[in-house]
C-alpha positions in Angstrom: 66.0 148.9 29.4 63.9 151.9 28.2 64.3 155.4 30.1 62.0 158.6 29.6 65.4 160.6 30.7 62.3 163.3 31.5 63.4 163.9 35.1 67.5 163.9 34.4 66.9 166.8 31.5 65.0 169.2 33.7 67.7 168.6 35.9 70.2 169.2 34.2 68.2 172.7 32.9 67.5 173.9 35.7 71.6 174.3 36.7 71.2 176.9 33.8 70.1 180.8 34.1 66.4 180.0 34.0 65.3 178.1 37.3 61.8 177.8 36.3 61.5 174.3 34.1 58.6 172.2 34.2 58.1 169.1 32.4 55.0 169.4 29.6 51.6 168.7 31.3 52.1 168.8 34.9 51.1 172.3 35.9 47.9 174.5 34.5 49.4 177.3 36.2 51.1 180.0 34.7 54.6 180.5 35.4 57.0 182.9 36.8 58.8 184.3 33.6 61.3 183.4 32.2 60.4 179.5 32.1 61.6 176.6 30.2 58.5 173.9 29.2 60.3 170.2 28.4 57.6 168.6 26.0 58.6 164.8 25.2 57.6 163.4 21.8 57.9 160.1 20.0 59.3 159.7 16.8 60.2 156.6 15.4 63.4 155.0 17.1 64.1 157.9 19.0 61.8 160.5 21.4 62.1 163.9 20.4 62.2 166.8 23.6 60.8 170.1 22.4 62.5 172.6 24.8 60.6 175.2 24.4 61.4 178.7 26.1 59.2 181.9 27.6 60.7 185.1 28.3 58.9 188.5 28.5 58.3 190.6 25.3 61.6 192.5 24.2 64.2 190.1 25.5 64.8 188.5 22.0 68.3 188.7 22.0 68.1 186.6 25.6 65.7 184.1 23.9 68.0 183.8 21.1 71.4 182.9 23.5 69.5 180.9 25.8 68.3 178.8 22.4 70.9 178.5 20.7 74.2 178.7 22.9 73.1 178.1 26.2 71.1 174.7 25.7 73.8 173.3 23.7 76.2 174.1 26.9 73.6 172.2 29.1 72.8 169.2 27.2 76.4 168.6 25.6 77.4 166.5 28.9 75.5 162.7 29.1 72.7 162.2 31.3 72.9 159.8 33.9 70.6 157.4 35.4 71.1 155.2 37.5 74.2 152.9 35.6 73.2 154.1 32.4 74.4 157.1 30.6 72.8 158.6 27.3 74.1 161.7 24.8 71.1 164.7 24.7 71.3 164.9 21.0 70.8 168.0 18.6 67.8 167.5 15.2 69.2 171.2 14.2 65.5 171.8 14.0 64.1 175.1 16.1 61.0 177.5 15.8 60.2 181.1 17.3 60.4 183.5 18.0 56.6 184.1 18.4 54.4 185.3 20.8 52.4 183.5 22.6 49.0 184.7 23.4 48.5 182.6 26.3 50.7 184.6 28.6 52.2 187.1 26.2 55.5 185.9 26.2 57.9 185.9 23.5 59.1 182.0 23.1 60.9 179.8 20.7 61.5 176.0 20.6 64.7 173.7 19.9 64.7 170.0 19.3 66.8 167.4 20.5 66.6 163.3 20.8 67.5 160.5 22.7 67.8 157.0 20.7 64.9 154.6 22.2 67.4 151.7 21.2 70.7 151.7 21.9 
């Protein structure tokens, strides 16, 4: 049975030092800084989440622990739903840091995948 896994990953970030996650397209508002944006894409046989992450101008060396060790803490355990369990897994593939104009944050992006068949 097919599972977005949406819910169980913002979850499972928000147990980590930034509180503020929201899932891709459900708020217009700006958010409290530092915040986490979960942006599900498909790709083939599996759906890519962007995680991509905000934190204020000059906290790049935050940005850059939360990115790459502190993601990799919080996804290594499966997700559960319901009876089912699935492994958060790592592409390798990240972007950033850049600012973004929007709300002149500094943010950068890392990519990992669930398999849509298993």
């Amino acid at each position: 049975m097919y599972r977005t896994y949406n819910t169980e990953i913002i979850n499972r970030l928000k147990t980590g030092s930034i509180k503020n996650v929201i899932l891709f397209g459900d708020s217009f508002d700006r958010q409290a800084i530092p915040y986490v944006v979960v942006k599900p894409m498909a790709s083939g046989d599996r759906k890519v989440y962007q995680i991509i992450v905000h934190m204020a101008l000059g906290m790049q060396d935050g940005l850059e622990r939360y990115i790459f060790q502190e993601l990799l803490e919080l996804l290594e355990e499966p997700l559960r739903a319901d009876e089912s369990q699935i492994t958060v897994k790592n592409t390798g593939a990240w972007l950033g840091p850049y600012v973004d104009e929007g709300d002149n944050t500094l943010a950068m992006s890392r990519d990992f995948y669930i398999p849509l068949i298993t």
